[in-house]
Chimera marker file (.cmm) of the C-alpha trace (Angstrom):
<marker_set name="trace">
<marker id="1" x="101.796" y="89.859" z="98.288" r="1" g="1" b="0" radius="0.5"/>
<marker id="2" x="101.038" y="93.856" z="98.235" r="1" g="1" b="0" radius="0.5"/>
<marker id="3" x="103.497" y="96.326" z="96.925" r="1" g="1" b="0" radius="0.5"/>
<marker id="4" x="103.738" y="99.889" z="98.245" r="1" g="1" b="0" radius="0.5"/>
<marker id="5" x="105.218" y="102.072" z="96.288" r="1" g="1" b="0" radius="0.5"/>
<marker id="6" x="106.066" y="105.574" z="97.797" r="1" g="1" b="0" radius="0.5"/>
<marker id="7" x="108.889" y="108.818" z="96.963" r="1" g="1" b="0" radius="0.5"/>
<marker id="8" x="106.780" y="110.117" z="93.856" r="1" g="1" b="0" radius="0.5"/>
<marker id="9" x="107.189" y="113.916" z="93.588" r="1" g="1" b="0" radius="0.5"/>
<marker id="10" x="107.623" y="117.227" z="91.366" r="1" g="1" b="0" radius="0.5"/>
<marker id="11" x="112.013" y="117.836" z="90.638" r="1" g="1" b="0" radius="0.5"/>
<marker id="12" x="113.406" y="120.155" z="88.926" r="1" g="1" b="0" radius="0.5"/>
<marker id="13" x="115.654" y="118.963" z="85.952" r="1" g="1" b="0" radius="0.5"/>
<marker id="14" x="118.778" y="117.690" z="86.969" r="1" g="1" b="0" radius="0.5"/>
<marker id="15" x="117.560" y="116.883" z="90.339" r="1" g="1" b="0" radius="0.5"/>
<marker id="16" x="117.205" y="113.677" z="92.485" r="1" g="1" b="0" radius="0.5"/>
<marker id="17" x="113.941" y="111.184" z="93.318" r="1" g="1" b="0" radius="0.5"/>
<marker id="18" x="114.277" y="107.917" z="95.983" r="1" g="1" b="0" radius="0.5"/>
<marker id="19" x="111.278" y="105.458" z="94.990" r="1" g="1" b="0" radius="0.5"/>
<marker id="20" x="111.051" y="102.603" z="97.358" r="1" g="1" b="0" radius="0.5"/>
<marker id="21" x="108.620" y="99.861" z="97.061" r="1" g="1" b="0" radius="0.5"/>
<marker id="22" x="107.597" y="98.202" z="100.277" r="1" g="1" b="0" radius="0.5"/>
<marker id="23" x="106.342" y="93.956" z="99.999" r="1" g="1" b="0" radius="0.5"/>
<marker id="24" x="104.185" y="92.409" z="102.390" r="1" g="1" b="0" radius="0.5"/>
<marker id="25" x="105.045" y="88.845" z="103.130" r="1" g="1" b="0" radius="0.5"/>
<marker id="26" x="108.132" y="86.517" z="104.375" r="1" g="1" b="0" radius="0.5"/>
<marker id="27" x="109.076" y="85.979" z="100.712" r="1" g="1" b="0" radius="0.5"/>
<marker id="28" x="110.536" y="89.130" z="99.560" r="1" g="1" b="0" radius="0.5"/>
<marker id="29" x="114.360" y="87.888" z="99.094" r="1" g="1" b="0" radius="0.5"/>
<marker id="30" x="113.478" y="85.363" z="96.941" r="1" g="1" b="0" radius="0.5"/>
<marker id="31" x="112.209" y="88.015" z="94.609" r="1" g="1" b="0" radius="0.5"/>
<marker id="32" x="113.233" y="89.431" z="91.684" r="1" g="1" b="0" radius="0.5"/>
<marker id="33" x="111.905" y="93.067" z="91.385" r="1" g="1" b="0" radius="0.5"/>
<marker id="34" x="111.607" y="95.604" z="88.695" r="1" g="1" b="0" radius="0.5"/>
<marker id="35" x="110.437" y="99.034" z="88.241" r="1" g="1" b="0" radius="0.5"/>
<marker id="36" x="108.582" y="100.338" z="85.353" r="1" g="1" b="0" radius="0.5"/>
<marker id="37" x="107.082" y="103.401" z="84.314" r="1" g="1" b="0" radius="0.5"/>
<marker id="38" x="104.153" y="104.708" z="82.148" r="1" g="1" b="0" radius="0.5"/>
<marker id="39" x="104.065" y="108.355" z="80.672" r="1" g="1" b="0" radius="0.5"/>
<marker id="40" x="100.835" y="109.595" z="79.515" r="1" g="1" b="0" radius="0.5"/>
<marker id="41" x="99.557" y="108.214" z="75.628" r="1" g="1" b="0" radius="0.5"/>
<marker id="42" x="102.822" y="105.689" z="75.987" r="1" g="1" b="0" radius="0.5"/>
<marker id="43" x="103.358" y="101.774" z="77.153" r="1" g="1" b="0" radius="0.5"/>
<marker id="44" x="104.940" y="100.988" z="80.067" r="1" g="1" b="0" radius="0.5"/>
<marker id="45" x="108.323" y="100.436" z="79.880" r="1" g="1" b="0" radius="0.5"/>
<marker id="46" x="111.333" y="98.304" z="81.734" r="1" g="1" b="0" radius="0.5"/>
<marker id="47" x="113.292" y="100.793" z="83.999" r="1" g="1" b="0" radius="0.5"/>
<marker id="48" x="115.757" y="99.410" z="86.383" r="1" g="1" b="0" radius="0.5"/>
<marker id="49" x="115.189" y="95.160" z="87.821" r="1" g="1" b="0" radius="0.5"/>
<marker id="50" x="117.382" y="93.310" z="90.529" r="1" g="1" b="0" radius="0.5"/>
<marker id="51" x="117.307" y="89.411" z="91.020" r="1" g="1" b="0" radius="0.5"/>
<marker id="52" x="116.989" y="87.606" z="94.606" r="1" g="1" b="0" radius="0.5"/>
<marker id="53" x="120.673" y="87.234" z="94.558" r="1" g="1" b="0" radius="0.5"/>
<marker id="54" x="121.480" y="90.933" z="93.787" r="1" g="1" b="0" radius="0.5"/>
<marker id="55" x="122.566" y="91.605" z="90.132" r="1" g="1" b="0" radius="0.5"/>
<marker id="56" x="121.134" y="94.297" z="88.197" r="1" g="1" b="0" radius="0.5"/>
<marker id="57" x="119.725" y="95.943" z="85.208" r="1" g="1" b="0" radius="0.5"/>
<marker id="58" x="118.545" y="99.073" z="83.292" r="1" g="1" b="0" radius="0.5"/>
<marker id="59" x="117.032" y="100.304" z="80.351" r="1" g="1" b="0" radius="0.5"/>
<marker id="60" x="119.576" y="102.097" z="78.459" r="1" g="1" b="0" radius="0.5"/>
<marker id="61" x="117.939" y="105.639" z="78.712" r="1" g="1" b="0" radius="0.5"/>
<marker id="62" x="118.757" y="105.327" z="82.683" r="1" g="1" b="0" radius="0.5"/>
<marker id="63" x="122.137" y="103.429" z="82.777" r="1" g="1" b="0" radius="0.5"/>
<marker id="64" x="124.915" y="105.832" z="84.550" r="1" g="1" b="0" radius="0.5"/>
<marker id="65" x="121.696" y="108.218" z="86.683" r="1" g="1" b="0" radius="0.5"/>
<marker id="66" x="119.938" y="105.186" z="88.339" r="1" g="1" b="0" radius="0.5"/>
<marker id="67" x="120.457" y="102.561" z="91.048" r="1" g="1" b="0" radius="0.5"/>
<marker id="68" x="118.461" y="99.701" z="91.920" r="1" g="1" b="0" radius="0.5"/>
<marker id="69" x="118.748" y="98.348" z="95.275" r="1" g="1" b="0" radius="0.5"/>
<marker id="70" x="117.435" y="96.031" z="98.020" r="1" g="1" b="0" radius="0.5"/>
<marker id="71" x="117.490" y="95.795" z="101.879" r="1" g="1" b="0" radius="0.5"/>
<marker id="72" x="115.485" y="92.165" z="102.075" r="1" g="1" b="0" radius="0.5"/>
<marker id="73" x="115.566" y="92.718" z="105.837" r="1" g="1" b="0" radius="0.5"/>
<marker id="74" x="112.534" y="95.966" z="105.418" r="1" g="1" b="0" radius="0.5"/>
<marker id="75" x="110.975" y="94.183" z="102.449" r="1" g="1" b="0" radius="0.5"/>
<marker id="76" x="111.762" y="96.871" z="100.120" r="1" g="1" b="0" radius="0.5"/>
<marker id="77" x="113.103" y="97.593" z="96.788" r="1" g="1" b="0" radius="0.5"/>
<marker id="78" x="114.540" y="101.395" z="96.423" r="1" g="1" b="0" radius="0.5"/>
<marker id="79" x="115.190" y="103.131" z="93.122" r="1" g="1" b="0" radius="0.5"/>
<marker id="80" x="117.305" y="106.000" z="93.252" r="1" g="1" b="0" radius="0.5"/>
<marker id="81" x="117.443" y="108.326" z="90.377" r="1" g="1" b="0" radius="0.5"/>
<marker id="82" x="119.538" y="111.481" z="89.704" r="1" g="1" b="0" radius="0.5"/>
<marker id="83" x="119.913" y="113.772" z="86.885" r="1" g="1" b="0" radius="0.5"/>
<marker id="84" x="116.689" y="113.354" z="86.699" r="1" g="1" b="0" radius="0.5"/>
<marker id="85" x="115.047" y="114.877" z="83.002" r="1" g="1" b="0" radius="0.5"/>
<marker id="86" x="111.818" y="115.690" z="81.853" r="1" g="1" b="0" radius="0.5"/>
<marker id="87" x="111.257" y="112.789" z="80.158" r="1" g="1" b="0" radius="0.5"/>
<marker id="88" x="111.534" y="110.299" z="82.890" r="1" g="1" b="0" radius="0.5"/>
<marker id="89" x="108.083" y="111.980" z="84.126" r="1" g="1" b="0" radius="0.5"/>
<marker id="90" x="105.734" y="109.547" z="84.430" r="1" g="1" b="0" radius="0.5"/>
<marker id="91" x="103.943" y="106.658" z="87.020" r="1" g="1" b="0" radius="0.5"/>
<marker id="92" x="106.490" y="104.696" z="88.645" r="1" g="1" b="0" radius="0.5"/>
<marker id="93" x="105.415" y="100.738" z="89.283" r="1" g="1" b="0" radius="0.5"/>
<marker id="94" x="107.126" y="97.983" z="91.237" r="1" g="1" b="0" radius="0.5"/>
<marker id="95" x="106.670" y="95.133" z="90.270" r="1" g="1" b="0" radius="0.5"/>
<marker id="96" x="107.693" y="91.777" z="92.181" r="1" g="1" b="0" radius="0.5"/>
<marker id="97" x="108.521" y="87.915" z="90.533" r="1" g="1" b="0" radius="0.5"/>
<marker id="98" x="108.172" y="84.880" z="91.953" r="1" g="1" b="0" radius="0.5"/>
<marker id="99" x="110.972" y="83.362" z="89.520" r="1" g="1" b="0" radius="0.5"/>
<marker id="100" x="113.365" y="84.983" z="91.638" r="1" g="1" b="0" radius="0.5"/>
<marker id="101" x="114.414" y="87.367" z="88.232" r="1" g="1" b="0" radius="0.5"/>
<marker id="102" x="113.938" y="90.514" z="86.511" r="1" g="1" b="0" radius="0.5"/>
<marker id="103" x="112.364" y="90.982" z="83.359" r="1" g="1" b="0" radius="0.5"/>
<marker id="104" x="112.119" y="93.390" z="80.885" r="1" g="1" b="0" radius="0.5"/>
<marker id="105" x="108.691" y="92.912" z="79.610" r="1" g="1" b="0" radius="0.5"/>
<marker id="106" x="105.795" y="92.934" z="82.486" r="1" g="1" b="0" radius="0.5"/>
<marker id="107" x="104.674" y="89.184" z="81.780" r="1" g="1" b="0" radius="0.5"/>
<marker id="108" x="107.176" y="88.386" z="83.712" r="1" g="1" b="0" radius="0.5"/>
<marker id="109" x="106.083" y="89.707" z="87.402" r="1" g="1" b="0" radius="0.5"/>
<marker id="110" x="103.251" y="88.201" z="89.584" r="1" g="1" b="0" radius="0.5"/>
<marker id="111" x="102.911" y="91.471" z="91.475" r="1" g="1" b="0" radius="0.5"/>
<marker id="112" x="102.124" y="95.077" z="90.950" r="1" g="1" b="0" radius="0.5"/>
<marker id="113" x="102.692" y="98.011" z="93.599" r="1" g="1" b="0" radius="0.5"/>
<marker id="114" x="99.923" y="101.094" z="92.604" r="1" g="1" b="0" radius="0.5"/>
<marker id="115" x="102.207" y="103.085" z="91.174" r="1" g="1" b="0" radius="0.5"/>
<marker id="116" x="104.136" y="106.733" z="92.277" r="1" g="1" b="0" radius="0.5"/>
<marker id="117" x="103.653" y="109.898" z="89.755" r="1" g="1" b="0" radius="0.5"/>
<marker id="118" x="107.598" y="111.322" z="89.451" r="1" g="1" b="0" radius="0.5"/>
<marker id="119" x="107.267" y="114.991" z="87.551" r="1" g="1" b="0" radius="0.5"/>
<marker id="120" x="110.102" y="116.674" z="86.387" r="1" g="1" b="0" radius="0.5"/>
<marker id="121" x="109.944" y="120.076" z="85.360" r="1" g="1" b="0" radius="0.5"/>
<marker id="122" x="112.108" y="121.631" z="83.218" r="1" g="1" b="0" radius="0.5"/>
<link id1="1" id2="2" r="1" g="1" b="0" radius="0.2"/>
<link id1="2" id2="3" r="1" g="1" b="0" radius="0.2"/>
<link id1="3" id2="4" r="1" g="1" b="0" radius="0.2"/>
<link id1="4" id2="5" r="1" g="1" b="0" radius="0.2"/>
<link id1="5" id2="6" r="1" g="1" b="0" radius="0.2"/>
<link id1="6" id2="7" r="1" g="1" b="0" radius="0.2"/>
<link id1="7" id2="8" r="1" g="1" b="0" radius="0.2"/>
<link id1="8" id2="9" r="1" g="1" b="0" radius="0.2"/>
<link id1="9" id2="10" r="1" g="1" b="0" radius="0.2"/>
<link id1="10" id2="11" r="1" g="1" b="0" radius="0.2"/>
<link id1="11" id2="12" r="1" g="1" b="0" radius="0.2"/>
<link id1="12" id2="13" r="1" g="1" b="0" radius="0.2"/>
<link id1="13" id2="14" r="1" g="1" b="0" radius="0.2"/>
<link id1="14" id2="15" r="1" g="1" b="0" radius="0.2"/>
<link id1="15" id2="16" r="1" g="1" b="0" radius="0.2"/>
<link id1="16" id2="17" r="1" g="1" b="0" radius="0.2"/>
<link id1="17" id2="18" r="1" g="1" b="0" radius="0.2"/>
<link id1="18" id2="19" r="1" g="1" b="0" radius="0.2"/>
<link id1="19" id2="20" r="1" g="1" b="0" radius="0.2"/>
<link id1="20" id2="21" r="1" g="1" b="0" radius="0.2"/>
<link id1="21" id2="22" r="1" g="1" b="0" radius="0.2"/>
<link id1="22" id2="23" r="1" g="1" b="0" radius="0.2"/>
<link id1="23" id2="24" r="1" g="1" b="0" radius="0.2"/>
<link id1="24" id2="25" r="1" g="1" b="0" radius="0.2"/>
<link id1="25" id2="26" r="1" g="1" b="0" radius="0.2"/>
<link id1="26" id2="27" r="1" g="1" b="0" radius="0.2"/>
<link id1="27" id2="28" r="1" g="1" b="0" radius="0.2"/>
<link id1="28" id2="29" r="1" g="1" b="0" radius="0.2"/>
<link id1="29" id2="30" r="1" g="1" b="0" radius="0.2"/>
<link id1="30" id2="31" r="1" g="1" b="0" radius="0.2"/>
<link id1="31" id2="32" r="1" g="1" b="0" radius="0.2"/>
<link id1="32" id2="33" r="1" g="1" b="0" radius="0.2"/>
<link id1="33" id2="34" r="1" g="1" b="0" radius="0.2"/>
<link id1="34" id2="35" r="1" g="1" b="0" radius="0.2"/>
<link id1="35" id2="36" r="1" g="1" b="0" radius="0.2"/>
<link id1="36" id2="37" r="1" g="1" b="0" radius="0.2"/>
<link id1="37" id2="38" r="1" g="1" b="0" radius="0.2"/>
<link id1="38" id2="39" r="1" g="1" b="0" radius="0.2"/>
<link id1="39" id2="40" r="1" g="1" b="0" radius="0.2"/>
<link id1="40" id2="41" r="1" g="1" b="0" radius="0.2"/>
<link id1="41" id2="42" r="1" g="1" b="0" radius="0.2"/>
<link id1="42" id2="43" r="1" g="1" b="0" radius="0.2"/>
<link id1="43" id2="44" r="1" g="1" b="0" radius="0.2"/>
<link id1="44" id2="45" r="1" g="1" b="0" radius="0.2"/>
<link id1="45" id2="46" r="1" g="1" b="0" radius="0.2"/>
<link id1="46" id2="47" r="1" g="1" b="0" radius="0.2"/>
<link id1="47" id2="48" r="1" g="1" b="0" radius="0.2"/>
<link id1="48" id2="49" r="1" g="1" b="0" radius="0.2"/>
<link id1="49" id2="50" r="1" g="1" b="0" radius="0.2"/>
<link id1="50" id2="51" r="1" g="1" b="0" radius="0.2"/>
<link id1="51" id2="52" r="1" g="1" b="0" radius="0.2"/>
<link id1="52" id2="53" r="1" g="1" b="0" radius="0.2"/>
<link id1="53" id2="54" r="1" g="1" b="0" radius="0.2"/>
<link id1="54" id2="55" r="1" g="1" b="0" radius="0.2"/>
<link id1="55" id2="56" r="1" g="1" b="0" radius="0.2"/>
<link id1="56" id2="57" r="1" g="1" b="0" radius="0.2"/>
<link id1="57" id2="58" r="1" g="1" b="0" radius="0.2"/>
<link id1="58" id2="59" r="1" g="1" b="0" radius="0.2"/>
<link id1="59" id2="60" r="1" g="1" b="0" radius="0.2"/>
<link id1="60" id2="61" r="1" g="1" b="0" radius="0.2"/>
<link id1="61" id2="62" r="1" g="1" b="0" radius="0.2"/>
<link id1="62" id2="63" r="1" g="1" b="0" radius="0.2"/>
<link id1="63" id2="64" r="1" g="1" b="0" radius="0.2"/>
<link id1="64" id2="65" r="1" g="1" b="0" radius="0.2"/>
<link id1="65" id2="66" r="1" g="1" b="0" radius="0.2"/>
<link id1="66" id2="67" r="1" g="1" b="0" radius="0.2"/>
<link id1="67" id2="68" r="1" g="1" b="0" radius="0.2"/>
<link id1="68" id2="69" r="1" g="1" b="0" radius="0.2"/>
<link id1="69" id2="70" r="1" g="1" b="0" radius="0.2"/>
<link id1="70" id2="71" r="1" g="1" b="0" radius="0.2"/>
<link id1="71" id2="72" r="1" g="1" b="0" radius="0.2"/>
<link id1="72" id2="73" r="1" g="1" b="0" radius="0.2"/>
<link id1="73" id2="74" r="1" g="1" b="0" radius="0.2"/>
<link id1="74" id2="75" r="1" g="1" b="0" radius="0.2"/>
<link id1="75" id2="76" r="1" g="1" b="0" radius="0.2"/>
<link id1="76" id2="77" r="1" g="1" b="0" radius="0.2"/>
<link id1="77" id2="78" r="1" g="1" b="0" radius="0.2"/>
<link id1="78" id2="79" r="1" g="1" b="0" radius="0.2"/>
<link id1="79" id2="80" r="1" g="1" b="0" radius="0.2"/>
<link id1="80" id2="81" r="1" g="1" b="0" radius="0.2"/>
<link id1="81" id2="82" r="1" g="1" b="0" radius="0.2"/>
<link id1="82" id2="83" r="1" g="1" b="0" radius="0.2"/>
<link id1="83" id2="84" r="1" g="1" b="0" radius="0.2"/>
<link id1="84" id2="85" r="1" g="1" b="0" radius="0.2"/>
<link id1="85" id2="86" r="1" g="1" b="0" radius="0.2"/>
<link id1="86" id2="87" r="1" g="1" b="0" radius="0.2"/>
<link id1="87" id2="88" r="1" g="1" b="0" radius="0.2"/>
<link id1="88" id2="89" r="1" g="1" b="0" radius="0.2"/>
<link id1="89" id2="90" r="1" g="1" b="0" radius="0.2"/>
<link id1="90" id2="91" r="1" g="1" b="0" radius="0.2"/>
<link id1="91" id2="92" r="1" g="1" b="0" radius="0.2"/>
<link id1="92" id2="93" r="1" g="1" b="0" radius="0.2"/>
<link id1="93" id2="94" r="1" g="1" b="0" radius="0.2"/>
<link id1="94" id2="95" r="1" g="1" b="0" radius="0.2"/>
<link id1="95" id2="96" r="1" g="1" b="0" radius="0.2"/>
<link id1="96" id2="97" r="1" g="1" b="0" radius="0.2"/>
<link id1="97" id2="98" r="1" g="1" b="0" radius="0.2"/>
<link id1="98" id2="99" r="1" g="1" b="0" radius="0.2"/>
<link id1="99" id2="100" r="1" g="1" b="0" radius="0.2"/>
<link id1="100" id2="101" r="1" g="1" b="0" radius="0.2"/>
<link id1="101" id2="102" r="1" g="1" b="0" radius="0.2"/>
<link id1="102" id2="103" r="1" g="1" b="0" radius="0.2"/>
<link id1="103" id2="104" r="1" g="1" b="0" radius="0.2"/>
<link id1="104" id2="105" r="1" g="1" b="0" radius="0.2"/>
<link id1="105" id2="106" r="1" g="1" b="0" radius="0.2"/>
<link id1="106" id2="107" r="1" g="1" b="0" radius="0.2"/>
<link id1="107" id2="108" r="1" g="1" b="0" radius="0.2"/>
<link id1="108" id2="109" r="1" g="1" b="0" radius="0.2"/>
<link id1="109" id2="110" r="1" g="1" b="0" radius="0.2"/>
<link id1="110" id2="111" r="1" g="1" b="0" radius="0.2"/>
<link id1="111" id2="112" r="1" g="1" b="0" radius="0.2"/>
<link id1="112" id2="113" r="1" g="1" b="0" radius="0.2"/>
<link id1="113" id2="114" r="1" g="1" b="0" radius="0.2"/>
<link id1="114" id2="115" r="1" g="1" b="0" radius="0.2"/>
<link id1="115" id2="116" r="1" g="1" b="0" radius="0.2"/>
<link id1="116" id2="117" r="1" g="1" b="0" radius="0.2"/>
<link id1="117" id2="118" r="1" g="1" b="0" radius="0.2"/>
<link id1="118" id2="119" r="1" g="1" b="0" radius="0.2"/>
<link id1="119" id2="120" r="1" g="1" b="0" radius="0.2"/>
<link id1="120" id2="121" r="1" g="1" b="0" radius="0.2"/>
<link id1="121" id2="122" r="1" g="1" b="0" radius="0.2"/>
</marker_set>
């Protein structure tokens, strides 16, 4: 399985950011998928995960400014994020799991997408 993950840019506080992460293979809706991020000198970190059957979570810092969501029919996992701050800047991964779940620490996933640098200014 590959993971693309794409919609990476420089925002402006306040402003909006659409990740999607595109899977290879005829498995993708029995995925779970997350998406975690990495800011410079920090760990990565849990940011948003859905389960094959659709329910979702966040990390508490996003809860109320970011969806998670899933079109299995194109493969892909989509994370949209508004109010965006200056301290969600940082590499964006996607991360697929064969257990059909979302978890909050990375053991959990099978798969990695490259990762997508999100930048927002202030």
């Amino acid at each position: 399985v590959q993971l693309q993950a794409s919609g990476g840019g420089l925002v402006q506080a306040g402003g909006s950011l659409r990740l999607s992460c595109k899977a290879s293979g005829r498995t993708f809706s029995s995925y779970g998928m997350g998406w975690f991020r990495q800011a410079p000198g920090k760990e990565r970190e849990f940011v948003a995960g859905i389960t094959r059957s659709g329910s979702t979570g966040f990390t508490d810092s996003v809860k109320g400014r970011f969806t998670i969501s899933r079109d299995n029919a194109k493969n892909t996992v989509s994370l949209q994020m508004n109010s965006l701050k200056p301290e969600d800047t940082a590499v964006y991964y996607c991360a697929a799991s064969t257990m059909g779940s979302y978890y909050t620490g990375s053991r959990g996933y099978n798969y990695w997408g490259q990762g997508t640098q999100v930048t927002v200014s202030s």
